[in-house]
Each structure stands twice: as C-alpha cells, then as structure tokens.
PDB file of N, CA, C and O in Angstrom:
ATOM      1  N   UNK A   1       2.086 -26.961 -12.679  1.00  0.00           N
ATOM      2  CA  UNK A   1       2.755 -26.351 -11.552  1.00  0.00           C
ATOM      3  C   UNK A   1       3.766 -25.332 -12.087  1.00  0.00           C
ATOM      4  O   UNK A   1       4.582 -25.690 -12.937  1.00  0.00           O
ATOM      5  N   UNK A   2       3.748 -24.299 -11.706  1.00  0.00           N
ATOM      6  CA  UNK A   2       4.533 -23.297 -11.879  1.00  0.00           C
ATOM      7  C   UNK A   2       5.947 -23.093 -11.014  1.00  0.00           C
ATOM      8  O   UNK A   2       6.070 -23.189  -9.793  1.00  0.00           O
ATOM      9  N   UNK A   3       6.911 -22.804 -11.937  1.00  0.00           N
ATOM     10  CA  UNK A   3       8.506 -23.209 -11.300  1.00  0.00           C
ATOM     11  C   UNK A   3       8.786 -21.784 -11.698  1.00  0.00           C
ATOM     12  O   UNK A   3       8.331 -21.091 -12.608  1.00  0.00           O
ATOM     13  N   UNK A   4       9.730 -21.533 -10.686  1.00  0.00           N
ATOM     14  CA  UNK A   4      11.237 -19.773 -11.289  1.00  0.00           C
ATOM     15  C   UNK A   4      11.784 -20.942 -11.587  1.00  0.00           C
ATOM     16  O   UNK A   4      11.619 -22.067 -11.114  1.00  0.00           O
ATOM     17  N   UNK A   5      12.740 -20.356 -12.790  1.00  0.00           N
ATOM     18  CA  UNK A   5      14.391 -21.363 -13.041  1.00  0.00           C
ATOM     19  C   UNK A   5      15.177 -20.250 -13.243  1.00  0.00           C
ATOM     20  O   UNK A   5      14.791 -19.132 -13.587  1.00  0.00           O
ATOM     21  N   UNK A   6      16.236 -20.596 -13.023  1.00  0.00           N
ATOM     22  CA  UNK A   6      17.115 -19.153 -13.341  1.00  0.00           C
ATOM     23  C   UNK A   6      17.902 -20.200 -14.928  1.00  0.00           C
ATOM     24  O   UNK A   6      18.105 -21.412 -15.004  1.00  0.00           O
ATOM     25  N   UNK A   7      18.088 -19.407 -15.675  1.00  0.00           N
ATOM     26  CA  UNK A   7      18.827 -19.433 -16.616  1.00  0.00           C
ATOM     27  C   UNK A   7      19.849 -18.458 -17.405  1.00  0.00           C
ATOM     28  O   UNK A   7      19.487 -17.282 -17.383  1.00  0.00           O
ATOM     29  N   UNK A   8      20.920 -18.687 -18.020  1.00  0.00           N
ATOM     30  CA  UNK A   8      21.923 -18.168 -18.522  1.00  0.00           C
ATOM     31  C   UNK A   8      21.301 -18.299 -19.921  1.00  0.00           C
ATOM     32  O   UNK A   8      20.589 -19.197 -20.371  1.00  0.00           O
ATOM     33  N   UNK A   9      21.804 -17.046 -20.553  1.00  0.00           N
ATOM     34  CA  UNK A   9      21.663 -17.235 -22.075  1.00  0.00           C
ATOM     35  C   UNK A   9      23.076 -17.323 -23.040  1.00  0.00           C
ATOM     36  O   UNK A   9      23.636 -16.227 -23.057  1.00  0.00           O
ATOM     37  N   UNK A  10      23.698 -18.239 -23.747  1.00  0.00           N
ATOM     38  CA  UNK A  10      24.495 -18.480 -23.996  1.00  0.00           C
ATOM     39  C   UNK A  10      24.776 -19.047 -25.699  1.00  0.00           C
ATOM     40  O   UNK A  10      24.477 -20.089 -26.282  1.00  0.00           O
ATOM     41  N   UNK A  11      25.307 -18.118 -26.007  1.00  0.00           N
ATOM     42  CA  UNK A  11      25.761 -19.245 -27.603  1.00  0.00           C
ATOM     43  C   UNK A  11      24.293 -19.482 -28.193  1.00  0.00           C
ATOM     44  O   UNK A  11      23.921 -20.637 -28.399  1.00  0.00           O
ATOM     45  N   UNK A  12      23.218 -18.081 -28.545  1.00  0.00           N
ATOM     46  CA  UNK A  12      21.663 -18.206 -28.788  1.00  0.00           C
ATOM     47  C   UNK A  12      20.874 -19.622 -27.829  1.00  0.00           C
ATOM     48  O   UNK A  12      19.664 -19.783 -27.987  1.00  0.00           O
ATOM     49  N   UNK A  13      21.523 -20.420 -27.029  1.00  0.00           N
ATOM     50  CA  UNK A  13      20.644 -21.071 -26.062  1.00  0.00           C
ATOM     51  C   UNK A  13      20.620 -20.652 -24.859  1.00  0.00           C
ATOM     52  O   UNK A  13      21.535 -19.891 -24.546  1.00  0.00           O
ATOM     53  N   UNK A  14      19.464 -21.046 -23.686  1.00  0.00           N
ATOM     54  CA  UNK A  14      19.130 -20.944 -22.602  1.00  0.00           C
ATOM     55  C   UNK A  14      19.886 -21.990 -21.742  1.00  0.00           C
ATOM     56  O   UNK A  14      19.443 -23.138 -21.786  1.00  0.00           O
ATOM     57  N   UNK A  15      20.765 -21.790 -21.112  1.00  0.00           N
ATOM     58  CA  UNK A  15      21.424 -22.685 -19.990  1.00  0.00           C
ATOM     59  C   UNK A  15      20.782 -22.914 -18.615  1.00  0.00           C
ATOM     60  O   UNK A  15      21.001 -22.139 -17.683  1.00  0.00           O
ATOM     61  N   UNK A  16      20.060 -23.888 -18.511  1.00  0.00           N
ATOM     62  CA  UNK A  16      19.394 -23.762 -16.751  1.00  0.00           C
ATOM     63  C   UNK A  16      20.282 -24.002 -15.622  1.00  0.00           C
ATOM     64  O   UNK A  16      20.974 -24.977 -15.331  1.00  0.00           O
ATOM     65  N   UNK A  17      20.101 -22.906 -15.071  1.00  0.00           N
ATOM     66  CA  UNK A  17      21.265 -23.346 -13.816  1.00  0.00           C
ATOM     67  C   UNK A  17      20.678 -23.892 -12.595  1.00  0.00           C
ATOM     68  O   UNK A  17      21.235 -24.059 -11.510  1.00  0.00           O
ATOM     69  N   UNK A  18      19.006 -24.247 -13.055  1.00  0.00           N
ATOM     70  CA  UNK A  18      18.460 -24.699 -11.561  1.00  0.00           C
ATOM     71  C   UNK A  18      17.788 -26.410 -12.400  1.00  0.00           C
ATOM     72  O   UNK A  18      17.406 -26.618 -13.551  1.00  0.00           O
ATOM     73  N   UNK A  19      17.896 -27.332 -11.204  1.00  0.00           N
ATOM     74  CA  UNK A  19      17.041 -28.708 -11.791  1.00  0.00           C
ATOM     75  C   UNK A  19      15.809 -28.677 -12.291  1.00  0.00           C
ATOM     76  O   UNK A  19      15.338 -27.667 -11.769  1.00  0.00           O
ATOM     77  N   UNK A  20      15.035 -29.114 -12.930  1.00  0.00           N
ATOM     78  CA  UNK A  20      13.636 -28.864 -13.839  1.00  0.00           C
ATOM     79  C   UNK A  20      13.331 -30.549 -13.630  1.00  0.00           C
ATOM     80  O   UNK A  20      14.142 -31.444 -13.868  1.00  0.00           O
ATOM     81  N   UNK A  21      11.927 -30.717 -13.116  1.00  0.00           N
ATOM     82  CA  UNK A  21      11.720 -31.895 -13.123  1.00  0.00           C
ATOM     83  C   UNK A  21      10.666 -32.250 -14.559  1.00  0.00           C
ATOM     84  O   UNK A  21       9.481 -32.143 -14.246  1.00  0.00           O
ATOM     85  N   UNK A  22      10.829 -32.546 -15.676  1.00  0.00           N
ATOM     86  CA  UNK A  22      10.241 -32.241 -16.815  1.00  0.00           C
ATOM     87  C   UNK A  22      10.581 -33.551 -17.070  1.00  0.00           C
ATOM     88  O   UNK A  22      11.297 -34.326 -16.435  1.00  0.00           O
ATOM     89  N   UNK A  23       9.615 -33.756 -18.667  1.00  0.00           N
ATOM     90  CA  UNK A  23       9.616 -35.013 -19.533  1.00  0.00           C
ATOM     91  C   UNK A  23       9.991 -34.308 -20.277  1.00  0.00           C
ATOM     92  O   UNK A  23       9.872 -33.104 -20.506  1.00  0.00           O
ATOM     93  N   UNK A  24      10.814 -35.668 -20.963  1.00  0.00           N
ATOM     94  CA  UNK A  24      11.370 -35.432 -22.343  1.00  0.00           C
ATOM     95  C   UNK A  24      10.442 -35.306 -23.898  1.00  0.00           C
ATOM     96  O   UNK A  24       9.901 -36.268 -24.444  1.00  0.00           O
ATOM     97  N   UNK A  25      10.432 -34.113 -24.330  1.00  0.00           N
ATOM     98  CA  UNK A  25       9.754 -33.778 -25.118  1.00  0.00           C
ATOM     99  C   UNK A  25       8.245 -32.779 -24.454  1.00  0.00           C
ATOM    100  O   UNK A  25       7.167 -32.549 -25.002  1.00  0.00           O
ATOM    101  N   UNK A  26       8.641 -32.470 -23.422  1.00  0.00           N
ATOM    102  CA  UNK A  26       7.291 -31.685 -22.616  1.00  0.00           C
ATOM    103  C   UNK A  26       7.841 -30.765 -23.309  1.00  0.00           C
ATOM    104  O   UNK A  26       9.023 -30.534 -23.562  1.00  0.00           O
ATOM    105  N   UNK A  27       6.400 -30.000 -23.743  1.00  0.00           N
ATOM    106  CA  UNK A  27       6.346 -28.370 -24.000  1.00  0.00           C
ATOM    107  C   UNK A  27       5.985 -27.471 -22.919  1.00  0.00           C
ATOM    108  O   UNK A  27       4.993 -27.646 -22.210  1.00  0.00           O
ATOM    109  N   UNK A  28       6.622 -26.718 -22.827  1.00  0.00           N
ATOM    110  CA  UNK A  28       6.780 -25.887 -21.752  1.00  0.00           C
ATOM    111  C   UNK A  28       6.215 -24.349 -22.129  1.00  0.00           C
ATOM    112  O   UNK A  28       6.254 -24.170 -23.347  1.00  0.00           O
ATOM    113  N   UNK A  29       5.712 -23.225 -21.397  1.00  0.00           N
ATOM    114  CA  UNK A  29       6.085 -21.884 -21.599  1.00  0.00           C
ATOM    115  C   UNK A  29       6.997 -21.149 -20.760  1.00  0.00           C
ATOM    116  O   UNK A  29       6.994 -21.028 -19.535  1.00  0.00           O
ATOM    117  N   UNK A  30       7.934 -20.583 -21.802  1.00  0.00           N
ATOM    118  CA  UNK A  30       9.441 -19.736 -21.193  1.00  0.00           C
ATOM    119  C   UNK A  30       8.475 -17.890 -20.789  1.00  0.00           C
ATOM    120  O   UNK A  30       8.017 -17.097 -21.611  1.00  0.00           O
ATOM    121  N   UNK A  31       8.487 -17.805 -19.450  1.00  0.00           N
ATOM    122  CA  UNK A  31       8.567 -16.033 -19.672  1.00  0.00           C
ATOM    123  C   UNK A  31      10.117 -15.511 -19.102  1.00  0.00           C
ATOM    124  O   UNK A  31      10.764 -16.180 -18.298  1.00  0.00           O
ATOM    125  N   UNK A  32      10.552 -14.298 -19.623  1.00  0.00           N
ATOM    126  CA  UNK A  32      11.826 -14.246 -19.346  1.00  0.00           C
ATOM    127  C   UNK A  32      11.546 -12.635 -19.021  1.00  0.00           C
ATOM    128  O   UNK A  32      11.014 -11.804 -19.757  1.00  0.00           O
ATOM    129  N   UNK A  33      12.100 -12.462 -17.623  1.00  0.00           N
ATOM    130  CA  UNK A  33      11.956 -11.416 -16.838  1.00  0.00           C
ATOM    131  C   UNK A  33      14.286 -11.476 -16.053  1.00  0.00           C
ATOM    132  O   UNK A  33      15.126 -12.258 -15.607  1.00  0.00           O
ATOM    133  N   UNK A  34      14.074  -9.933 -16.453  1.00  0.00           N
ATOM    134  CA  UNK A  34      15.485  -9.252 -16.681  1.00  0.00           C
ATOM    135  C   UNK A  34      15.495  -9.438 -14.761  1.00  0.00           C
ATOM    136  O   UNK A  34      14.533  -9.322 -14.000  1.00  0.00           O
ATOM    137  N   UNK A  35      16.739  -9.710 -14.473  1.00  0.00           N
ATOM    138  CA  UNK A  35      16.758  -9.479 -12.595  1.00  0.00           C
ATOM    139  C   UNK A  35      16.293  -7.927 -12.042  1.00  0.00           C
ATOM    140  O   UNK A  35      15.924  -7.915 -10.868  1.00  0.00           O
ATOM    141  N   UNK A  36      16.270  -6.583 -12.782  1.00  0.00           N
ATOM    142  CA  UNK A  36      15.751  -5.747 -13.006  1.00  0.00           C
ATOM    143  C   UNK A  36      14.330  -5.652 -12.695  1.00  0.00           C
ATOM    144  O   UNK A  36      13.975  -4.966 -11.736  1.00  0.00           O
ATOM    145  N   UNK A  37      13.493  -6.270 -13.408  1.00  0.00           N
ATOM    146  CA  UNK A  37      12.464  -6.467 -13.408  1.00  0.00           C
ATOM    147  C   UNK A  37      11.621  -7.450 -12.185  1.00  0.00           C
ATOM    148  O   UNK A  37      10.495  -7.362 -11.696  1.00  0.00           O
ATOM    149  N   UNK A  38      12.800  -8.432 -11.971  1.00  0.00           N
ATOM    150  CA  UNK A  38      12.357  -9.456 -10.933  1.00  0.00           C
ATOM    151  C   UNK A  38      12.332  -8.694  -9.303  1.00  0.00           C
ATOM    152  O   UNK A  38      11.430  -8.685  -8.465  1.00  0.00           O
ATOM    153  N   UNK A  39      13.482  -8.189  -9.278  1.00  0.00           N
ATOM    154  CA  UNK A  39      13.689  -7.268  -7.942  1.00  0.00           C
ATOM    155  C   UNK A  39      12.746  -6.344  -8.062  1.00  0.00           C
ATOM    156  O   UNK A  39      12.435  -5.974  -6.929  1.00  0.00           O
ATOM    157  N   UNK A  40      11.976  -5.639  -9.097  1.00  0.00           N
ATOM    158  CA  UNK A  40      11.211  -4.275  -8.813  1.00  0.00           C
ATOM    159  C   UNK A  40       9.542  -4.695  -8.677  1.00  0.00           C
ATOM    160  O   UNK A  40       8.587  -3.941  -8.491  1.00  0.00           O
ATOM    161  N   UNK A  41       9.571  -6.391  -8.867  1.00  0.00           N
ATOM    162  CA  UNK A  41       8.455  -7.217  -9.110  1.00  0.00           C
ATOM    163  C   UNK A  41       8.411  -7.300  -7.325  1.00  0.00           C
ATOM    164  O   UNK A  41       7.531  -6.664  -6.745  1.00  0.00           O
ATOM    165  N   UNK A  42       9.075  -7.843  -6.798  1.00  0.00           N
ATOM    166  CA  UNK A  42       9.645  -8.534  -5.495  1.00  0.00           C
ATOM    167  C   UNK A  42       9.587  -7.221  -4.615  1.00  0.00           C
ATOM    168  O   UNK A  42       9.355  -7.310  -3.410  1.00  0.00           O
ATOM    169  N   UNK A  43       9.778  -6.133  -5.163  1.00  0.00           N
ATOM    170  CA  UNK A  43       9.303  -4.500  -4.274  1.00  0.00           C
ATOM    171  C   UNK A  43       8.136  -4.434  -4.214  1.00  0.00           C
ATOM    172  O   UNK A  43       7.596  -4.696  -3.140  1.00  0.00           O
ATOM    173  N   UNK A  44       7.376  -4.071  -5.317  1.00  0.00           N
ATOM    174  CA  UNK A  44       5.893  -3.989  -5.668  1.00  0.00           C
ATOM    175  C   UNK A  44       5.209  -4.972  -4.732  1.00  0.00           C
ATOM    176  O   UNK A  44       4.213  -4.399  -4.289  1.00  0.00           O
ATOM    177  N   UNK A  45       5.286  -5.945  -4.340  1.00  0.00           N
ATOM    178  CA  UNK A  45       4.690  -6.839  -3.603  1.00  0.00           C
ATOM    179  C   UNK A  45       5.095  -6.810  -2.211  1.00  0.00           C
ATOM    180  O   UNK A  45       4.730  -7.692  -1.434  1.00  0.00           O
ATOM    181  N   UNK A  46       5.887  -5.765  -1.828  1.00  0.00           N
ATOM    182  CA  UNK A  46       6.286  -5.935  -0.697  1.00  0.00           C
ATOM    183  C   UNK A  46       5.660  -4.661   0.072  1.00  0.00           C
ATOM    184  O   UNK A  46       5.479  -4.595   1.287  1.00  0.00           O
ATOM    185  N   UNK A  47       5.302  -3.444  -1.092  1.00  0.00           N
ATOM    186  CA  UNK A  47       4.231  -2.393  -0.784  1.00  0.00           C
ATOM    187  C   UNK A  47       2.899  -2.946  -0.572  1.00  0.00           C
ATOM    188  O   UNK A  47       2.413  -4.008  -0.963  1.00  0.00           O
ATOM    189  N   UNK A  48       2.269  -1.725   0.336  1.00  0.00           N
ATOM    190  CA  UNK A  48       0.982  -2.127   0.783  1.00  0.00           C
ATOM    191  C   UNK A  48       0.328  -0.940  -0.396  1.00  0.00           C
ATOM    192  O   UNK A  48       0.825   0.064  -0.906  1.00  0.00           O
ATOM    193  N   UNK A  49      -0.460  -1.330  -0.473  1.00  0.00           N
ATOM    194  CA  UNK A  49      -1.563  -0.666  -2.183  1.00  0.00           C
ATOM    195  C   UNK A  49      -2.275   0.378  -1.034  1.00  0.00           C
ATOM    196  O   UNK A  49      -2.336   0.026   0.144  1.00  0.00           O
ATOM    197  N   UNK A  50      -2.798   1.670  -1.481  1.00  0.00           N
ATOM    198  CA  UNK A  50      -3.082   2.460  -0.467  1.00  0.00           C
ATOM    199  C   UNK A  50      -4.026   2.843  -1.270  1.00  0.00           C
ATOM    200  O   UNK A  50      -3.821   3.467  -2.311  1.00  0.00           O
ATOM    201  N   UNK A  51      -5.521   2.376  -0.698  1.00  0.00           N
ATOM    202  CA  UNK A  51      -6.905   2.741  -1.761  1.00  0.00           C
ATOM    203  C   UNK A  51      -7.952   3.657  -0.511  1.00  0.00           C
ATOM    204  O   UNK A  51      -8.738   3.367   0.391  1.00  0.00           O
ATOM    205  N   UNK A  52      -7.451   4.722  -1.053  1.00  0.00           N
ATOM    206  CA  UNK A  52      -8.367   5.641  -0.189  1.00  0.00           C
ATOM    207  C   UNK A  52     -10.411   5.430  -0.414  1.00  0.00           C
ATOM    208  O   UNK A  52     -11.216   5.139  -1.300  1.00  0.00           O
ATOM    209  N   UNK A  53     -10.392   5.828   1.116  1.00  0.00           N
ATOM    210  CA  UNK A  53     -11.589   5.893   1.154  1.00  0.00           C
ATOM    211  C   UNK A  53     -12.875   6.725   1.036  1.00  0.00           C
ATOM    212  O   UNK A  53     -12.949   7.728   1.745  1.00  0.00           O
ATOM    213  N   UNK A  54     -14.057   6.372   0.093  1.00  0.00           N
ATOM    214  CA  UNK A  54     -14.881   7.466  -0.614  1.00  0.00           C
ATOM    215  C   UNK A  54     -14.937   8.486   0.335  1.00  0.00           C
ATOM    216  O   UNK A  54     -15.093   8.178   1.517  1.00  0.00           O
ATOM    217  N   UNK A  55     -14.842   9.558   0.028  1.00  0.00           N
ATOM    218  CA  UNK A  55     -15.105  10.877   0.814  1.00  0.00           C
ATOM    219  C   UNK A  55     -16.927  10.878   1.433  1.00  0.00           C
ATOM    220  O   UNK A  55     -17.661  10.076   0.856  1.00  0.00           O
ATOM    221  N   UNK A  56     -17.404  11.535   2.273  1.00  0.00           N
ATOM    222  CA  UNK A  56     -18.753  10.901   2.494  1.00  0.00           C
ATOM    223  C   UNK A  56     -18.785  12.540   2.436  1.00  0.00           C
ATOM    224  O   UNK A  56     -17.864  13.355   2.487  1.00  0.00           O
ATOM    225  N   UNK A  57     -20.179  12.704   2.310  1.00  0.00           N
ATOM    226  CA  UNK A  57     -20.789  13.913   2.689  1.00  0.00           C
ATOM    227  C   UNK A  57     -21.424  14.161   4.209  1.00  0.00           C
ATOM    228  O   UNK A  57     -22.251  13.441   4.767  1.00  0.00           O
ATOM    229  N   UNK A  58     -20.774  15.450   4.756  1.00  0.00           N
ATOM    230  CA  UNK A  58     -20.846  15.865   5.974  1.00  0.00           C
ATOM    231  C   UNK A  58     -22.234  16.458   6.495  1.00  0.00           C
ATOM    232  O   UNK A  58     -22.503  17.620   6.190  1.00  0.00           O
ATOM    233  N   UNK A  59     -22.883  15.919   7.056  1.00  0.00           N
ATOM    234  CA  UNK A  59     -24.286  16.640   7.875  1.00  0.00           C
ATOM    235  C   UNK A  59     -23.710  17.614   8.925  1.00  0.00           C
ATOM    236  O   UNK A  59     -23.168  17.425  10.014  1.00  0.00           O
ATOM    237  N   UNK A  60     -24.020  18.732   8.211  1.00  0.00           N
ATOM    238  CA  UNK A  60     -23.245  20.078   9.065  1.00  0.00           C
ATOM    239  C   UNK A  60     -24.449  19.889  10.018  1.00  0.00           C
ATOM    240  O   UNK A  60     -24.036  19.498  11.109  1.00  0.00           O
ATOM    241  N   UNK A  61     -25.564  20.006   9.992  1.00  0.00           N
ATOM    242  CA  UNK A  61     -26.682  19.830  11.574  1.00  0.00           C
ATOM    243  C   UNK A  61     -26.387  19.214  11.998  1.00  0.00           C
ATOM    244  O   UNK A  61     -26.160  19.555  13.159  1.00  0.00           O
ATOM    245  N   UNK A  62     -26.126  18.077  11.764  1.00  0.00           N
ATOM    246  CA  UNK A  62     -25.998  16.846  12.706  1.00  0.00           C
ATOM    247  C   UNK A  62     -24.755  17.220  13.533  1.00  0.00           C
ATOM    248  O   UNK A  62     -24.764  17.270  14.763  1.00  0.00           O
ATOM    249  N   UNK A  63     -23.114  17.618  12.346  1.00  0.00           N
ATOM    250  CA  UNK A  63     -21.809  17.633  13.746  1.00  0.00           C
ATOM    251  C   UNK A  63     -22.047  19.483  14.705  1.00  0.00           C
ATOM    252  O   UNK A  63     -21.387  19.849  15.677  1.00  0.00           O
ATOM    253  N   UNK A  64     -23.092  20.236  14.047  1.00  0.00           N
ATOM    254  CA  UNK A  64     -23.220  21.035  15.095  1.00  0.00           C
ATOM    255  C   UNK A  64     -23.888  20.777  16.700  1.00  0.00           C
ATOM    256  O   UNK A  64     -23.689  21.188  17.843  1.00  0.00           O
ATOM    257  N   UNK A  65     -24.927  19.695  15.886  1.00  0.00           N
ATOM    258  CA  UNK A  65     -25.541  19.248  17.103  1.00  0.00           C
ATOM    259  C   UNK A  65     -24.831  18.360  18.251  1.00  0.00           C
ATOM    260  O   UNK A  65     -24.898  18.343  19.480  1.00  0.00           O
ATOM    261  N   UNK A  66     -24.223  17.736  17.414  1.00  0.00           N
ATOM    262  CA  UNK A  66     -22.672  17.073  18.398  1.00  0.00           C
ATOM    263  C   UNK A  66     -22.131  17.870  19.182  1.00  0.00           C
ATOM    264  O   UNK A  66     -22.346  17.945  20.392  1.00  0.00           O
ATOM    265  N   UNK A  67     -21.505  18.419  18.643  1.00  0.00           N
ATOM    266  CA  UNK A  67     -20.672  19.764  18.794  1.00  0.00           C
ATOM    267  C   UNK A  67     -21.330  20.372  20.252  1.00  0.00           C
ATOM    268  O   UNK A  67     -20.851  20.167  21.368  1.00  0.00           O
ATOM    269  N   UNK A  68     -22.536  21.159  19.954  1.00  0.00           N
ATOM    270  CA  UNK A  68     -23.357  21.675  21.200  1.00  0.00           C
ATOM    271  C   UNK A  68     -23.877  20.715  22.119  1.00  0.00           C
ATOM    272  O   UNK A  68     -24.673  21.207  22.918  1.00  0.00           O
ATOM    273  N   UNK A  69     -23.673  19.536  22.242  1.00  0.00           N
ATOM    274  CA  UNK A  69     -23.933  18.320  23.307  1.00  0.00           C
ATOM    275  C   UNK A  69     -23.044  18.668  23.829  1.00  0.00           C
ATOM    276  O   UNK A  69     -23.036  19.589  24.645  1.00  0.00           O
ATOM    277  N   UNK A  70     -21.949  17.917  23.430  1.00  0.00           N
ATOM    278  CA  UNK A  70     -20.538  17.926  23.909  1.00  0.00           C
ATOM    279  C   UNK A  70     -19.953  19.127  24.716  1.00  0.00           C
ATOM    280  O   UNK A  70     -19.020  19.171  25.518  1.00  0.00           O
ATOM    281  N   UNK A  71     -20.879  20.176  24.204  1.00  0.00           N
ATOM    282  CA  UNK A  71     -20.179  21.655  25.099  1.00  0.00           C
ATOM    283  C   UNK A  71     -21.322  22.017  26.054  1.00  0.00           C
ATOM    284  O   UNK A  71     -21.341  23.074  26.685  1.00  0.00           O
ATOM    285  N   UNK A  72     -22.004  21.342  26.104  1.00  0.00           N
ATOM    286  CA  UNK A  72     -22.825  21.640  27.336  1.00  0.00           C
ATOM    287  C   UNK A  72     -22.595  21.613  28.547  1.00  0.00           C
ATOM    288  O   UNK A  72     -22.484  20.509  29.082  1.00  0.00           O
ATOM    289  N   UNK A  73     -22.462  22.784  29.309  1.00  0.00           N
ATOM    290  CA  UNK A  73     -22.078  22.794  30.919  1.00  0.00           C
ATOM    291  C   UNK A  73     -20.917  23.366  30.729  1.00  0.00           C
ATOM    292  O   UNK A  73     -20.445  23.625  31.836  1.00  0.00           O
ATOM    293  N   UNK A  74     -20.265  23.673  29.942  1.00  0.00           N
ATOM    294  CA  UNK A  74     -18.795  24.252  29.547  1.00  0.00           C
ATOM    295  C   UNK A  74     -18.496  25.643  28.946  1.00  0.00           C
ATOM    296  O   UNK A  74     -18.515  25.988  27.764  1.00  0.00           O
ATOM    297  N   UNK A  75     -18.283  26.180  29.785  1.00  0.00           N
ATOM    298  CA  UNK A  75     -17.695  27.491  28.806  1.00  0.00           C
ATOM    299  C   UNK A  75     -17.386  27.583  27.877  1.00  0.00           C
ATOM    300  O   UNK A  75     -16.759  26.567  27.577  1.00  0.00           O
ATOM    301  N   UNK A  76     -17.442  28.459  26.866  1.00  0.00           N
ATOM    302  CA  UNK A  76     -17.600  28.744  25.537  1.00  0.00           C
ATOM    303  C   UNK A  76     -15.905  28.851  25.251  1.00  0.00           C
ATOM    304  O   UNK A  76     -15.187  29.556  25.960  1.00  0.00           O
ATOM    305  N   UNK A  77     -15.441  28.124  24.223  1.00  0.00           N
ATOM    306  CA  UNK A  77     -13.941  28.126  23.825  1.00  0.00           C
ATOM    307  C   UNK A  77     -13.302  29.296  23.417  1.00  0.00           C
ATOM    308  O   UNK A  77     -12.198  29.392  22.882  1.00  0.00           O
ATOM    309  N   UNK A  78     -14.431  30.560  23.842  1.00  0.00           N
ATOM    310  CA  UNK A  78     -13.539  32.068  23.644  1.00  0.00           C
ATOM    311  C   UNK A  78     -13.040  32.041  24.752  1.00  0.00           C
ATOM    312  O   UNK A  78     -11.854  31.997  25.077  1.00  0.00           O
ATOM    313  N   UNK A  79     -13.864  32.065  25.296  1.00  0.00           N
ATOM    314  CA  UNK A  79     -13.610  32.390  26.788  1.00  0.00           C
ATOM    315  C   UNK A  79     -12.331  31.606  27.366  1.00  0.00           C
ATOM    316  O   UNK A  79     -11.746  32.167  28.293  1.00  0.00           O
ATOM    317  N   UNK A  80     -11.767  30.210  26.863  1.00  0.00           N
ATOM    318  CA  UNK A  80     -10.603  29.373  27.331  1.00  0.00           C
ATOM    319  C   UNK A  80      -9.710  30.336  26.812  1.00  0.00           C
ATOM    320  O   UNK A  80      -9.128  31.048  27.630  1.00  0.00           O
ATOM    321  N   UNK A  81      -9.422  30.541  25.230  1.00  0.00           N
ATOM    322  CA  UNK A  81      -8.802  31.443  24.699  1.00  0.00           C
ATOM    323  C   UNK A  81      -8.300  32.737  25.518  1.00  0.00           C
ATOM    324  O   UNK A  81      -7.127  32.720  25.891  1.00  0.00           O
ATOM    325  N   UNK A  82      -8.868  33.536  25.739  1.00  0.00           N
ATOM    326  CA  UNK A  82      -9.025  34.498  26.001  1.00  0.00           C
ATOM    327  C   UNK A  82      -8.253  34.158  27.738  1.00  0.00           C
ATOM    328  O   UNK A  82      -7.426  35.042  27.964  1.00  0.00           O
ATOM    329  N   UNK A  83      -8.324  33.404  28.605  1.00  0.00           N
ATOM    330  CA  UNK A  83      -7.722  32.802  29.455  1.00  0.00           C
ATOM    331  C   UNK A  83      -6.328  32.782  29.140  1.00  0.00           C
ATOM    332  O   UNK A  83      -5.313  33.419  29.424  1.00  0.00           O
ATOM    333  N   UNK A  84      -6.700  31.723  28.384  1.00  0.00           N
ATOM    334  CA  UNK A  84      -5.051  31.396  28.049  1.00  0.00           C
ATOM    335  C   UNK A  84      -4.237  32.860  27.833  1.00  0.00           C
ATOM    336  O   UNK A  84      -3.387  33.410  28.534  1.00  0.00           O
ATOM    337  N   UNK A  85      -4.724  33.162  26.845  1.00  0.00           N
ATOM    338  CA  UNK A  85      -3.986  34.709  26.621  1.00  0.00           C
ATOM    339  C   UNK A  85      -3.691  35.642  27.868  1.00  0.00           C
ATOM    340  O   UNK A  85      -2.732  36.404  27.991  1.00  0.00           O
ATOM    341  N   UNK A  86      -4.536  35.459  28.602  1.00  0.00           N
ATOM    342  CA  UNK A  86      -4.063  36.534  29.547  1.00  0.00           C
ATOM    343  C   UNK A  86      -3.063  35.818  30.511  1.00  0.00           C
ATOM    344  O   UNK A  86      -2.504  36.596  31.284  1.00  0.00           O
ATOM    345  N   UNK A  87      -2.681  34.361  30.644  1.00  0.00           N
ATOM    346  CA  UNK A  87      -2.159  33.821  31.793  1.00  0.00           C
ATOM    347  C   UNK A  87      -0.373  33.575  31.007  1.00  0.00           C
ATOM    348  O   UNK A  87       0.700  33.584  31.610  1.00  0.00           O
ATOM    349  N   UNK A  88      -0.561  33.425  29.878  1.00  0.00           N
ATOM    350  CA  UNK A  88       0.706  33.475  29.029  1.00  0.00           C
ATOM    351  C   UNK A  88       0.959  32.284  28.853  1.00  0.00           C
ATOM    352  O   UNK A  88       0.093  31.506  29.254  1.00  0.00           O
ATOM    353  N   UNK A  89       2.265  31.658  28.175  1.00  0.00           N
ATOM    354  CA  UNK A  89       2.747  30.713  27.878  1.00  0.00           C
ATOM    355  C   UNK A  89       3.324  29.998  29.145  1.00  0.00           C
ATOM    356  O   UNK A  89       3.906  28.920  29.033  1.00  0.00           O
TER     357      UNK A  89
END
C-alpha cells in the first residue's frame, strides 16, 4: 500500500511528521519529491491533456454537393450580399 508522509530532514536524518503504520525492521522505498515539485505534480493533474484530433481528408464533391442541396430554392448568396449592401447597416 502506498502512503505520502511528510518528513523533515534534520541532523542527515529524515524526521516523519505523519504516523507510518510499519514493522519494525520493514524495508521500505523513500521517493523524495521537493513541495515544488509536489504542487506542480498536483497542477499537472488538475489539467485536462488536450489530444487533438487526426485531421481527415475533405471530399470537396461531396461538401459541394451538400452545399448545392442545402441552397436549393434559395437565392444565390450574391444576391443576399448585394442586398445587404444596398439596404445598409
């Protein structure tokens, strides 16, 4: 089971300032991460990872053919233009 302990380093020993439920003579592994490191650990995980998605290749027939569905029965978007312009802002 994996524990944080916070510890002090003191007089070349490690002082634990949190309870450790351990046997005597258990070997343990120490990793020792700076509060520096712990807070920028504790950021990183708090970002969302942003993995863009493969670019696809575009069927220009196909979105023209969209395109000319969709504008069927409708005046041609010069012609709105060209509206607009003359009626003003």
């Amino acid at each position: 089971m994996a524990q944080a302990v916070r510890a002090v380093y003191e007089q070349g020993q490690l002082r634990l300032l949190d309870s450790v439920n351990l046997i005597e003579g258990q070997e343990i592994h120490v990793m020792l991460i700076s509060e520096r490191e712990r807070a920028r650990a504790v950021l990183d995980d708090l970002l969302a990872q942003y993995e863009p998605e493969p670019i696809q290749d575009i069927d220009k027939t196909k979105l023209l053919a969209e395109i000319d569905a969709a504008m069927q029965g409708k005046p041609p978007i010069s012609d709105a233009i060209i509206e607009e312009r003359r009626e003003g802002p």
